[in-house]
N, C-alpha and C positions, 0 to 999 in steps of 0.2 A: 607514884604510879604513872604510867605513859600514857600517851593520848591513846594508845592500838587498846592497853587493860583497861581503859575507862570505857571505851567505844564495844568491848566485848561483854563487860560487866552489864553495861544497858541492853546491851541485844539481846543476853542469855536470858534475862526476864520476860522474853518475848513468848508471846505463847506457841507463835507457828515456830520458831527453831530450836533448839535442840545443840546441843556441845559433842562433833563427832569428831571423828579422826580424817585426818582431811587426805584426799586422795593421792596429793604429789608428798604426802608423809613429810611435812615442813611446818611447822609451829602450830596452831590449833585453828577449829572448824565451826561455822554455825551449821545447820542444814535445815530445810524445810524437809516435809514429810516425801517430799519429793524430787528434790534436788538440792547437791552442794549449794549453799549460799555465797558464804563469805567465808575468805584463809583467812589469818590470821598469821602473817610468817616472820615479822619484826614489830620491835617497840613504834614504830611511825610506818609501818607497808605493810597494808593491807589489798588482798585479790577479791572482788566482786563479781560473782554471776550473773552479771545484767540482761544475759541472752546476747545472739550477735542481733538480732533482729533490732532489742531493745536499744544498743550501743548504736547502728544503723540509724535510729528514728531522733536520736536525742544527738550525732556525733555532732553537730556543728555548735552547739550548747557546752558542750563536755571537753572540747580541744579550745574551748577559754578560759578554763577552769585550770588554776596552777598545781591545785592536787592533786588532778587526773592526770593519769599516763595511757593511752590507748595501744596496742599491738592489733595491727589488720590482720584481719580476720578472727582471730579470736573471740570467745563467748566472755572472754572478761575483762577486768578490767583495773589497774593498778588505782592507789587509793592512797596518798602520803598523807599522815594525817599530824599537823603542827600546832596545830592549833583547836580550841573548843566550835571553828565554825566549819573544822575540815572532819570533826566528828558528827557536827547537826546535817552536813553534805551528807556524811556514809550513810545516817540512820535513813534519810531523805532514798538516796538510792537504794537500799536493802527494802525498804516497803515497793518501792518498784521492782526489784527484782521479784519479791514472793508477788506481787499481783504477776510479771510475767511470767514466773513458772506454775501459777494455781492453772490446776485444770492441764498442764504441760507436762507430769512426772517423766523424770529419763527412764527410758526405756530398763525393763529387768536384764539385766545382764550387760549392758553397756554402758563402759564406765565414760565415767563425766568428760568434757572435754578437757584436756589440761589448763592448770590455771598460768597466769603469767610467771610466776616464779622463780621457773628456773630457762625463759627467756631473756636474752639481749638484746634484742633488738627495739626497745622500748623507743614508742614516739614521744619528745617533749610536745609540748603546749604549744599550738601555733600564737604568735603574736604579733601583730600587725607592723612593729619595727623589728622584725626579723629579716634576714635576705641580706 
């Protein structure tokens, strides 16, 4: 089993999400009652609806972290998951995500923001012997 089906197996028991069909139509979906959650779109990458607000308030936290991938501007956020503490991170972020979308449902008829997926332009990890 992969860290991405172990890391899905534990969310789908969740009571706020729900197993949908994910909007960029690439591997599978959690959702809250009111927004995409979390893609699902390989055995180890996973896309995270953190809100850009959210990703804004925590980015200096999240560009240390080696499992993170950030794309400016964007509402999400890529998720490499290799390990059981890159899975304890997503479940960690997904309860932040549903607190940032409770009370936030996307608008009726306006679909989600795209998720990273089928972006290239992904940022690595800033790290202090870089440059």
């Amino acid at each position: 089993m992969t860290t991405a089906s172990r890391a899905m197996t534990q969310l789908a028991s969740w009571p706020d999400l729900s197993e949908a069909r994910p909007s960029c139509g690439t591997g599978r979906a959690l959702r809250s009652p009111g927004a995409e959650i979390v893609h699902f779109h390989s055995g180890r990458r996973v896309d995270l609806h953190l809100t850009a607000r959210m990703i804004h308030h925590f980015e200096s936290d999240l560009r240390h972290s080696t499992a993170i991938r950030l794309v400016p501007g964007s509402h999400w956020m890529t998720v490499r998951l290799e390990c059981d503490t890159d899975i304890d991170l997503l479940m960690t972020l997904v309860s932040v995500a549903l607190q940032a979308h409770h009370g936030r449902p996307d608008p009726d008829g306006t679909p989600p923001p795209p998720c990273n997926d089928h972006l290239s332009a992904v940022l690595a990890p800033q790290h202090a012997d870089s440059g």
